[in-house]
N, C-alpha and C positions, 0 to 999 in steps of 0.2 A: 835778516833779523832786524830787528826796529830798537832802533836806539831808546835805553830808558831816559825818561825826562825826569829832570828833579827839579824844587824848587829854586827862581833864580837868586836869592839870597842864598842859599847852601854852595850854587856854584860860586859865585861870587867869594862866599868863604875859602873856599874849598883850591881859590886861585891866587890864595893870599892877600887879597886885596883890601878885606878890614871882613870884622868880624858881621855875624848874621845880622846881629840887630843894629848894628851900622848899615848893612847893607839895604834894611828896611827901610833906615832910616836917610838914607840917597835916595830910593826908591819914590819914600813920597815925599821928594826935596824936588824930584825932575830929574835927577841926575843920569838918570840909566834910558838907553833906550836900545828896544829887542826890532829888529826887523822893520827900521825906522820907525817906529810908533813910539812916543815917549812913553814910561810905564807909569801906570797909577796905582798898582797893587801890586805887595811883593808876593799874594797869592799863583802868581804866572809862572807857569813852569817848562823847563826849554831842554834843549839837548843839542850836539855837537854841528846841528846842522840849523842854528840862528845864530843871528847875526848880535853881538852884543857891544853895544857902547857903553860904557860908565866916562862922562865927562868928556866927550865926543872920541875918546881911545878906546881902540879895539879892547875887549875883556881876554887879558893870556889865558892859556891851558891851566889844568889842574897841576897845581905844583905837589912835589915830590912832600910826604909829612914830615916836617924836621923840628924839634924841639930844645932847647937851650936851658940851661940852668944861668941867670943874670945876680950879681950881689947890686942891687940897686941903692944907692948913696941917699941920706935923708936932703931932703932938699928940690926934689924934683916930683913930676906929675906923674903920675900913669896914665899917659891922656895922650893922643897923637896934635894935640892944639889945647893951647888951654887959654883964654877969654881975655884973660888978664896977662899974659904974654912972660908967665915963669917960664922955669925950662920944665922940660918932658924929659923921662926915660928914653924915648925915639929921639929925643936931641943929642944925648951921650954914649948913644951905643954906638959901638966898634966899625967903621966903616965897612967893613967884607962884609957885614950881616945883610942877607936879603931883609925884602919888606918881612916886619914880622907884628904879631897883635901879644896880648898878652893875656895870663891866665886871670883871672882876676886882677885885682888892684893890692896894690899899699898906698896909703893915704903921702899928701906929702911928706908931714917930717917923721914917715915911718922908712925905715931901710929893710935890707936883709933880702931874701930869697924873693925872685920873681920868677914865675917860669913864661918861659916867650915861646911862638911857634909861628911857624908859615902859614899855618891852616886853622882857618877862624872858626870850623866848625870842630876841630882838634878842640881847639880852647874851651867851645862851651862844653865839647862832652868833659872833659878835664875839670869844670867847675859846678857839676852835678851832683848837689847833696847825696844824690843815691848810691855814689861811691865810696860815702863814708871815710873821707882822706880825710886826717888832722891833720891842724894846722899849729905848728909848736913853735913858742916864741919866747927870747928873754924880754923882760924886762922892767925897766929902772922907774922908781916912783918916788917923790916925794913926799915922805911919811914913814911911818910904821905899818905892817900889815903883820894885822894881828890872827889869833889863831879863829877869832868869832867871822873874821872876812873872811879867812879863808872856806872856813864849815857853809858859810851861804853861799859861795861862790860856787863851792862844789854840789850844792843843793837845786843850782839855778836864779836865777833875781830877774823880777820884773821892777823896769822904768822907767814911769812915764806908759807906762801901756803897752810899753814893746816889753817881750817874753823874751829870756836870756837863757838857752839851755845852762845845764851844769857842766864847767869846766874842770879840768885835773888844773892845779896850781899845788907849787911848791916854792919854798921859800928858799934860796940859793945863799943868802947872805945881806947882811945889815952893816952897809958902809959908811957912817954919820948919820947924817938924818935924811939918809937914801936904805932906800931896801930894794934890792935885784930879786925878782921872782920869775921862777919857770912856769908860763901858762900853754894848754893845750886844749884848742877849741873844734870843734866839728863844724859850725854854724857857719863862721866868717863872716856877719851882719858888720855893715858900714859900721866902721869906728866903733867897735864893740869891745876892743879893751877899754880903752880910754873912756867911754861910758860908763863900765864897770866902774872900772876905778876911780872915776869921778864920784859918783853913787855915792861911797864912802869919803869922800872926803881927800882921795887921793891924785894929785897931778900924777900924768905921766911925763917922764921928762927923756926916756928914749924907749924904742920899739923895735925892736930888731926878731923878724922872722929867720928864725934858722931851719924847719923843714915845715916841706908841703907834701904829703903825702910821702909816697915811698923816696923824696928827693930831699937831699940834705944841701943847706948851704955848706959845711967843713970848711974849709982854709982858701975858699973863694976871693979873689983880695976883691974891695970895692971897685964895682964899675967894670968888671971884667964877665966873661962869659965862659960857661963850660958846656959845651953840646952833648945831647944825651946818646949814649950808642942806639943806633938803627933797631938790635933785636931786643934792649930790653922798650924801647918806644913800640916794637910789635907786638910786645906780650901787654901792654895797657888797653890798644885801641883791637 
């Protein structure tokens, strides 16, 4: 029986080793070479019997799918390297963690729920609008949010030409001249609270994500990990 080929950026994911379009983007850096040929297109598709280098090391097996609940601390990157030499998420996670990529991002001085996994193709299926997983968040603003912000936010707002669907927001409490509100987005567009909130006139001054989908942060402490059990990660993928 003939082994199925797949694309070598899905193996590549698939081996933990960074996610697809990282992998692409090795790919046409030089970095990967199939059967001594360096690669020029992450169009090439391989199977159990080529030979893979990435960065002249053999490419491991396909790792086992394992996924992590992380409370990521404001102040760091979601980025495995970042330009300007902050720290990263991968700089403060827990020694025992194998390699892992992450489910989307939180911006830097955003905190709260990240989800991590071995399996870079896990990830993108996991950050597919088509799942329709909200993304629920406190957070702290400086100003008043009044009941007219609220009516258009739940309406949707376009700006600057980018299209903001309509969020659920509620108002949790008015602590001086801070107001706490609970937002709940579908979209997850780059810095799309804080745009929002901008819009109107409002700084945000913290962002704390507490669930992504069916995963809650709960009593997570910062900077720590909770791994997800094996059968409910079977009933996702």
């Amino acid at each position: 029986m003939t082994e199925k080929k797949e694309r070598i950026a899905k193996v590549m994911a698939a081996a933990g080793l960074c996610s697809r379009r990282e992998a692409e983007r090795w790919i046409e850096s030089g970095r990967v070479i199939v059967n001594g040929d360096v690669l020029t297109t992450p169009a090439k598709t391989v199977d159990g019997n080529d030979r893979i280098l990435v960065d002249g090391k053999p490419l491991a097996g396909k790792q086992e799918r394992r996924l992590w609940c992380y409370h990521k601390p404001a102040g760091v990157m979601t980025t495995h390297r970042d330009p300007q030499g902050r720290p990263t998420v991968f700089d403060k996670l827990p020694p025992q963690l194998p390699r892992v990529v992450s489910v989307g991002r939180l911006d830097f001085n955003s905190e709260g729920l990240l989800l991590l996994t071995t399996d870079g193709g896990l990830a993108r299926e996991l950050e597919l609008p088509a799942r329709g997983w909200k993304r629920r968040y406190r957070v702290r603003v400086h100003g008043k949010v009044t009941p007219e912000i609220v009516g258009r936010l739940q309406k949707g707002v376009k700006i600057e030409g980018v299209s903001y669907a309509p969020c659920q927001i509620e108002i949790e409490r008015q602590q001086g001249t801070n107001t706490w509100v609970i937002m709940t987005l579908t979209e997850g567009k780059n810095r799309e609270i804080r745009r929002m909130m901008s819009f109107f006139g409002l700084e945000v001054t913290r962002l704390i994500r507490v669930s992504y989908g069916p995963f809650q942060l709960g009593n997570l402490a910062v900077g720590a990990v909770r791994e997800v059990p094996g059968r409910i990660l079977a009933g996702l993928v």
